[in-house]
C-alpha positions in Angstrom: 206.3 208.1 244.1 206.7 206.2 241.1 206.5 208.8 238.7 209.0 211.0 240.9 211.4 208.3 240.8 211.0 208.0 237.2 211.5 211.7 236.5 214.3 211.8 239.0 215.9 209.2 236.7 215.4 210.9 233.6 216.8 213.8 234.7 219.9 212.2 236.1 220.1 210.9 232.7 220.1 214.1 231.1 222.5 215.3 233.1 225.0 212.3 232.5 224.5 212.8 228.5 225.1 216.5 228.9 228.1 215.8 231.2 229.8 213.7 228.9 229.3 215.5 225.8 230.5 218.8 227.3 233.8 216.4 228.0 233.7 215.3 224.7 233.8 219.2 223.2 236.2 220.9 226.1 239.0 218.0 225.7 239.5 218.2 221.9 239.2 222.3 222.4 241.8 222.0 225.4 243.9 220.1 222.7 243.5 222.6 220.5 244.8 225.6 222.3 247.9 223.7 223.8 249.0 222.7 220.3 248.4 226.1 218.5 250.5 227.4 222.3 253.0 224.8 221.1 253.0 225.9 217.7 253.4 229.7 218.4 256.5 228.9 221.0 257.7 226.9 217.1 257.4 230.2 215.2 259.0 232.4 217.9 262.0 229.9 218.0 262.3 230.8 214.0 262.0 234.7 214.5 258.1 234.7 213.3 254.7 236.5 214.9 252.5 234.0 215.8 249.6 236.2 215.9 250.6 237.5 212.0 250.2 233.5 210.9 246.9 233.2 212.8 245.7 236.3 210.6 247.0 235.0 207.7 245.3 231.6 208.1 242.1 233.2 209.5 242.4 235.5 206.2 243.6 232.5 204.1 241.0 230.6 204.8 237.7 232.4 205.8 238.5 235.9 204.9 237.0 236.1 201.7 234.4 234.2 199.9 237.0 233.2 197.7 239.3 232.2 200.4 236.0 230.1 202.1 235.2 228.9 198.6 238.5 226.7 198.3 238.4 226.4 201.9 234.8 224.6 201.3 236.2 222.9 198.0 239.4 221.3 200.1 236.4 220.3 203.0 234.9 217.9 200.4 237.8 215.3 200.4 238.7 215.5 204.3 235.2 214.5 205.3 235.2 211.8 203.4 238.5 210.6 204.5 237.4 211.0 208.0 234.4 209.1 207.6 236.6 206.3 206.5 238.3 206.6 210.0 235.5 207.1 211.9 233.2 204.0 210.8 235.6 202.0 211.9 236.6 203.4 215.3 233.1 202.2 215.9 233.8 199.0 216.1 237.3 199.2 217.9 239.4 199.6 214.8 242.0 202.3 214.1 242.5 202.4 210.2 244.9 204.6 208.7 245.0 203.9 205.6 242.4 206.4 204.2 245.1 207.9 201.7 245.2 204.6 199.6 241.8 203.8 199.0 241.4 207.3 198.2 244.1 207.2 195.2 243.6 203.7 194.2 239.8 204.7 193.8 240.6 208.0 192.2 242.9 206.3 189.6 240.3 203.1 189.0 237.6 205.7 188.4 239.6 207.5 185.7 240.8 204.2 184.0 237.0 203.0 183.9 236.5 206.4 182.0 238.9 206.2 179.4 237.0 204.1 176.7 233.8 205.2 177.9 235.0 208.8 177.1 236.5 207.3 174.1 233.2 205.8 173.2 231.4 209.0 173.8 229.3 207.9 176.2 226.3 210.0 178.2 228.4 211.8 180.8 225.6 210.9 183.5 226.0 207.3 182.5 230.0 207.8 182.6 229.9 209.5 186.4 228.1 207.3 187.3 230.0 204.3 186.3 232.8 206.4 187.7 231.0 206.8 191.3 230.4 202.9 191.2 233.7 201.4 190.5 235.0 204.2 192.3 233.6 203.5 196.0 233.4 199.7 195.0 237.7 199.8 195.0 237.6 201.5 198.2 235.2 199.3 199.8 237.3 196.3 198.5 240.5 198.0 199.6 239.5 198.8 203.2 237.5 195.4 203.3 241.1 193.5 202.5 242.3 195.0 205.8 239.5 194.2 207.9 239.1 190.4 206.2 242.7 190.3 207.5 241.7 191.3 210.8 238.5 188.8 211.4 240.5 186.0 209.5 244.2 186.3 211.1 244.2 189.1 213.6 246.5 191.1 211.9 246.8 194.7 213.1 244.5 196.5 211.1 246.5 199.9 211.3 249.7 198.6 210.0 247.9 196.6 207.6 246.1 199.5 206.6 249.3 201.8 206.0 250.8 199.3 204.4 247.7 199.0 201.7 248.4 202.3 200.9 251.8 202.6 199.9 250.2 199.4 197.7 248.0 201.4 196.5 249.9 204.3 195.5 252.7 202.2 194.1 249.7 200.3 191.6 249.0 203.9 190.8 252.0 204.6 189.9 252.5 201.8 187.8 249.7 202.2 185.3 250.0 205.7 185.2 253.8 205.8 184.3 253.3 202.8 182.0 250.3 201.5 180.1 247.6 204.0 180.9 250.1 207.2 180.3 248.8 209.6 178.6 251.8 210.3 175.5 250.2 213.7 174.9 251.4 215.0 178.2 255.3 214.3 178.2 255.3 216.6 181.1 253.7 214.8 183.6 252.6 211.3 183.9 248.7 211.1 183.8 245.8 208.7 182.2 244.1 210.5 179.3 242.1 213.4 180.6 238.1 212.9 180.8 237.0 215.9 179.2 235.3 219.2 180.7 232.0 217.8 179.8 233.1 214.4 181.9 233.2 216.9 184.9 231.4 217.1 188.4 230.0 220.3 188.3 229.5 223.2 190.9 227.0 223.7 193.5 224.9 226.6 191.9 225.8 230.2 193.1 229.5 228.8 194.3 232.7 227.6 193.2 232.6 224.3 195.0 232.0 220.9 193.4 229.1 218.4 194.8 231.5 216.6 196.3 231.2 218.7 199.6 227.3 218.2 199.6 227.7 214.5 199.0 230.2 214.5 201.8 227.5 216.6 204.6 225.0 214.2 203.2 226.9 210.8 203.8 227.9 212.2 207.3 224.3 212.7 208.1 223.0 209.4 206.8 226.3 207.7 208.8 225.6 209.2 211.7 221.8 207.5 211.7 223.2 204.4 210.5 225.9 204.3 213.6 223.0 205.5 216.2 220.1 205.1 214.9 219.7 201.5 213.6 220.2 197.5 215.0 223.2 197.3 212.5 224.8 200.2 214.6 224.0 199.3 217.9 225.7 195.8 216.9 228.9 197.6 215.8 228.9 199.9 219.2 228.5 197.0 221.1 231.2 194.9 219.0 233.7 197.6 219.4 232.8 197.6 223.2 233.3 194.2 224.2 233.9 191.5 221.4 233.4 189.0 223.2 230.0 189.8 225.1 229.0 190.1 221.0 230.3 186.9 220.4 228.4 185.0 223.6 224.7 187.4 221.8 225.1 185.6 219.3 226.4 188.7 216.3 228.3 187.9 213.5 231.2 189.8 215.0 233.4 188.9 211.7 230.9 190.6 209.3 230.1 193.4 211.2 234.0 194.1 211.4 234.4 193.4 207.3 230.9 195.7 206.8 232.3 198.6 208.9 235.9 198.7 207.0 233.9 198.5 203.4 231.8 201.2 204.0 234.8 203.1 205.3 236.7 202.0 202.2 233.9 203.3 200.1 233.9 207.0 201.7 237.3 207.1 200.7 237.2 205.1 197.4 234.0 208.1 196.9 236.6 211.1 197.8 239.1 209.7 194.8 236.2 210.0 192.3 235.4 213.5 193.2 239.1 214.3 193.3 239.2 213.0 189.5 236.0 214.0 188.2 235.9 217.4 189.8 239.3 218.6 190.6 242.1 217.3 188.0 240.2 215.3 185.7 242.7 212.8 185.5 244.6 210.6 187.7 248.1 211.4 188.5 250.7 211.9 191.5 248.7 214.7 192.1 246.3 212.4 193.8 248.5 212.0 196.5 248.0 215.2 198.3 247.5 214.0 201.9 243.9 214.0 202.5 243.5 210.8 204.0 246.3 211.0 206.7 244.4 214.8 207.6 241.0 213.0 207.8 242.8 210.9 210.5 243.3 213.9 212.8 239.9 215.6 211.8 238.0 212.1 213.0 239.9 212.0 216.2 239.7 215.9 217.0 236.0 214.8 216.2 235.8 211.8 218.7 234.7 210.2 215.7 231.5 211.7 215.6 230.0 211.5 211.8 228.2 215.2 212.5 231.1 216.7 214.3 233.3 215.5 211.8 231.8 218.5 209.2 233.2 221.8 211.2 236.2 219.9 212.5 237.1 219.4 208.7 236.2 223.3 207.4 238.4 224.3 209.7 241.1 221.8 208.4 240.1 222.8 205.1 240.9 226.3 206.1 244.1 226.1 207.8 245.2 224.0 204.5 243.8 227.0 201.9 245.7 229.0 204.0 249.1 227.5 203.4 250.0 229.2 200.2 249.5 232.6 201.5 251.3 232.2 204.7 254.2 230.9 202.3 254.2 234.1 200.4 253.9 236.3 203.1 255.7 235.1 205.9 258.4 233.6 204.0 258.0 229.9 205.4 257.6 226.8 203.8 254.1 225.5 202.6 254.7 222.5 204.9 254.4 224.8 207.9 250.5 224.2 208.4 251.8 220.3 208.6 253.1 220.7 211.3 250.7 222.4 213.1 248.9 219.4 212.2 251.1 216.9 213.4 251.6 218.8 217.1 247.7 218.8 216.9 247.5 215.5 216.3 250.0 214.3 219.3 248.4 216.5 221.6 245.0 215.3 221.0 246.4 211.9 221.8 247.8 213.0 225.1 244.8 214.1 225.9 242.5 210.8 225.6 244.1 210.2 229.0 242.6 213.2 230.6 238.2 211.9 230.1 237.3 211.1 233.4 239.7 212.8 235.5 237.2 216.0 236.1 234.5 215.8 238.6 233.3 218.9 236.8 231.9 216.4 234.1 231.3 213.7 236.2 227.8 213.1 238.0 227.5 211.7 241.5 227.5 207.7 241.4 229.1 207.8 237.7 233.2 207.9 237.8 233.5 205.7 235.5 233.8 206.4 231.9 231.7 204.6 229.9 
């Protein structure tokens, strides 16, 4: 009987992990299609074909190996930023402030470059200088917010928010003032690294290594946060604090940890931004990436692996803006608010996971 009872139990099991994750998929979907319903009823109101901007974004995006080139190329920065949301939804924190770190490490990057460019130094010792101080700013930046948490218990999402306008504004500063580069009236930059300085492509495509190094830190993330004692410490931190506290885990440096290496997925998305997109740092840094990783990590229940296809398909309905712009006479901001109904939805909709007995296995109700 023994060993029937035991593989009764493991397929009870089974059936409890398939459950849930087919709730974890059919929710964020079911979000999905109300918003893009939502969305459609928003372009009627204006006179417009919903089913000709779903072409166009489909087309935009995906339609062309072109088209799924930038697609791919804008995927890069969104995982990244995502990551940086997802680490620390672990662990029970909601940071927002993705966008900061990303710019702030971005412009750090380039300023570290300037005299080594200057200097003519190797470009493989120049990156990766670059990639160091680069994540390194992030992981500082993100840590400040979490230290602030552990230390004070200030709210680590308004912290975070506020970092970034911080962040931006210190930008801002060096790059309008001492670190301008006075060979570009037009626009205020640091001096421009050099096409030899650059982060090249993958071979065979137009997209820089930032996307593989993106897919690669997802994967190793997703070990870290399921795979290993310094994840199951942060799951079980962000699930009860103080059941941590009474084991014995250094709940305070677990939650500094998990914000630093979020900092340092964004901190890593400014360097590639820089070193493979505009070569220099400027206002063009500030292009939204970090508050668009916020919805891809939660349309991704903050699932490192998930997190990859939820942010293509960001990726694409971003590419896409340009053309739905041009042929459908709207404004490029149109695709943000698709985002933001998506976005609103998808938080409506965390109230909906354990209301279906269709999911739910006899004797387990209860979320977990």
């Amino acid at each position: 009987m023994a060993p029937e009872a035991a593989a009764s139990e493991g397929s009870g099991d089974r059936s409890v992990r398939i459950r849930r994750a087919a709730e974890y998929i059919a929710i964020p979907l079911f979000a999905l299609v109300v918003s893009s319903f939502l969305f459609s009823l928003f372009l009627l109101a204006l006179g417009k074909s919903p089913v000709e901007f779903f072409q166009l974004v489909e087309r935009g995006g995906f339609g062309t190996a072109f088209s799924l080139q930038n697609t791919l190329q804008r995927s890069a920065p969104l995982i990244l930023t995502a990551l940086a949301v997802a680490v620390p939804a672990r662990i029970g924190l909601i940071m927002i402030g993705g966008e900061g770190a990303l710019v702030l490490g971005g412009f750090v990057a380039a300023a570290a470059a300037i005299p080594l460019v200057v200097g003519h130094a190797p470009p493989l010792v120049t990156l990766g200088i670059m990639t160091v101080v680069g994540t390194a700013t992030g992981a500082i930046w993100f840590g400040i917010a979490g230290a602030l948490r552990h230390a004070r218990g200030v709210n680590e999402t308004i912290s975070s928010l506020l970092l970034t306008y911080i962040g931006i504004a210190v930008m801002n500063f060096f790059v309008e003032g001492s670190l301008r580069d006075l060979t570009n009236p037009n626009k205020p930059s640091t001096m421009p690294i050099g096409e030899a300085y650059m982060v090249g492509k993958i071979p065979g495509t137009e997209v820089h290594w930032g996307l593989a190094a993106g897919i690669v830190l997802a994967i190793v993330l997703h070990v870290l946060m399921s795979r290993t004692t310094f994840g199951f410490a942060v799951r079980l931190t962000g699930g009860n604090p103080r059941a941590a506290l009474a084991q014995g885990l250094p709940v305070g440096r677990l939650i500094v940890a998990s914000t630093m290496i979020a900092g340092a997925c964004a901190g890593l998305a400014g360097f590639f931004e820089v070193a493979a997109i505009q070569g220099r740092a400027n206002a063009s840094l500030v292009a939204g990436y970090g508050f668009t990783g916020i919805l891809v990590s939660f349309l991704a229940q903050h699932n490192p692996l998930a997190i990859i296809p939820v942010a293509i398909l960001f990726g694409g309905i971003v590419a896409s803006g340009g053309l739905v712009q041009r042929r459908m006479d709207l404004p490029d901001a149109t695709v943000l608010i698709l985002q933001g109904l998506t976005f609103l939805v998808l938080l409506v909709s965390e109230t909906l996971y354990g209301r279906f007995k269709i999911f739910q296995v006899k004797g387990t109700a209860d979320r977990t």
